[in-house]
N, C-alpha and C positions, 0 to 999 in steps of 0.2 A: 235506711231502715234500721228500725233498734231490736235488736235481739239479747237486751239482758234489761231486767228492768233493776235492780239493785246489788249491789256488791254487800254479801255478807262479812267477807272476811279478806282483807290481803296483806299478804307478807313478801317478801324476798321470794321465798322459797314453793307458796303454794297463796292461790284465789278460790274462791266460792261465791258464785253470782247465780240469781235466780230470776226465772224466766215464766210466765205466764203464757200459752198459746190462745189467741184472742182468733175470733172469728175471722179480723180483718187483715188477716196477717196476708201478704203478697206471696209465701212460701206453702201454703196451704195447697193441698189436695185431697179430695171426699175428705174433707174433713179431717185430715193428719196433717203434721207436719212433716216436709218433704227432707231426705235426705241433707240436701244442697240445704235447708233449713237448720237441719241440727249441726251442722260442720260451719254456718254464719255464726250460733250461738256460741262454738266452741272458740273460733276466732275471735269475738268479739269480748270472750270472755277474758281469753289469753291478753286481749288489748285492754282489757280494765287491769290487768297486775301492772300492763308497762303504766300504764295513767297514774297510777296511787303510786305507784314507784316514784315518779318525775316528781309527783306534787308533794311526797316525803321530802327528796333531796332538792327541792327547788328550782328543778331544770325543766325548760319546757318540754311539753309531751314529746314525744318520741314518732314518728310513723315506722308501721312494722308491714314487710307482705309476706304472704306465708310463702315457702319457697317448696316443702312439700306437705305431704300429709300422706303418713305411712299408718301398716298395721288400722287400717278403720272398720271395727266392726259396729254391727247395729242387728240388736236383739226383735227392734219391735220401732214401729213407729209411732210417737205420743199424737196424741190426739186434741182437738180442739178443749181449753178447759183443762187440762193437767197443767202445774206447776212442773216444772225444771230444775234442779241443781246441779249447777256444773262447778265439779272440781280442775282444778289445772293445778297441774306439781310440775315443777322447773326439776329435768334430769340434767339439764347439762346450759351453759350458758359457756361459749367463748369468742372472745372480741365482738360484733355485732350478729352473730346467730347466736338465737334459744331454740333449745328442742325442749317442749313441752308434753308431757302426758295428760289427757284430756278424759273426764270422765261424768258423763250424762244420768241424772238420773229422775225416773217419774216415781216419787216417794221412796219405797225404799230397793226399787230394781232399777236395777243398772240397763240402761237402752241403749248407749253407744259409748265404743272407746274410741281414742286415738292418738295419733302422735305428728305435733306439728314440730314442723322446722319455719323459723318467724327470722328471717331477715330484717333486722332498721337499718333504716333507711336516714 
C-alpha cells in the first residue's frame, strides 16, 4: 500500500511528502482516514528521506523498521478528499537508529504529531 504520493522536498535533515486520501484507500473508515493510516503515512514518509538519501550517495536503499513511536497526538482525523503534508525533521541520528519528529498536516492545521524511532536494518 502506498501512502505518500510525491516527495516535495528532502534533505539530510528534514522530508516533505504529500498525500491524497482517495476513496479506495484500505485504511479508510466512514470515510476518514484511520489512525493506523496516518502513522503508515508518517512511516512511509520518514522512508522517502532514507530513499533520496541512498540515491544522493549511491548506495542502495536502505530497509528501516520503526522500533517505537512516542508522544503521538492527533487533533482530528482527515477525511476522504483532503491533501496531506508531512513534514519529518531528523532530531537525532546515531549508528543505525533515527529518531524522527513527524508532523501531519490538512492545509494549513496540523492533525497529528510524533516521534519515531526507525531502526535499519
Amino acid at each position: 500500500m502506498v501512502m505518500v504520493d510525491r516527495v516535495l522536498h528532502s534533505s539530510r535533515e528534514d522530508t516533505e511528502t504529500v498525500f491524497e486520501i482517495r476513496e479506495d484507500n484500505i485504511l479508510l473508515e466512514d470515510g476518514h482516514l484511520t489512525l493506523a493510516g496516518l502513522i503508515e503515512n508518517m512511516t512511509q514518509s520518514c522512508a522517502c528521506r532514507m530513499g533520496c538519501n541512498c540515491l544522493l550517495d549511491g548506495t542502495p536503499v536502505k530497509i528501516g523498521v520503526v522500533g517505537e513511536i512516542k508522544n503521538c497526538t492527533l487533533e482530528r482525523l482527515p477525511k476522504v478528499g483532503e491533501i496531506l503534508h508531512t513534514h519529518v525533521c531528523i532530531m537525532e541520528e546515531v549508528m543505525h537508529l533515527t529518531l524522527a519528529g513527524v508532523v501531519v498536516m490538512a492545509g494549513e492545521e496540523t492533525i497529528a504529531t510524533s516521534r519515531l524511532k526507525i531502526a535499519i536494518v
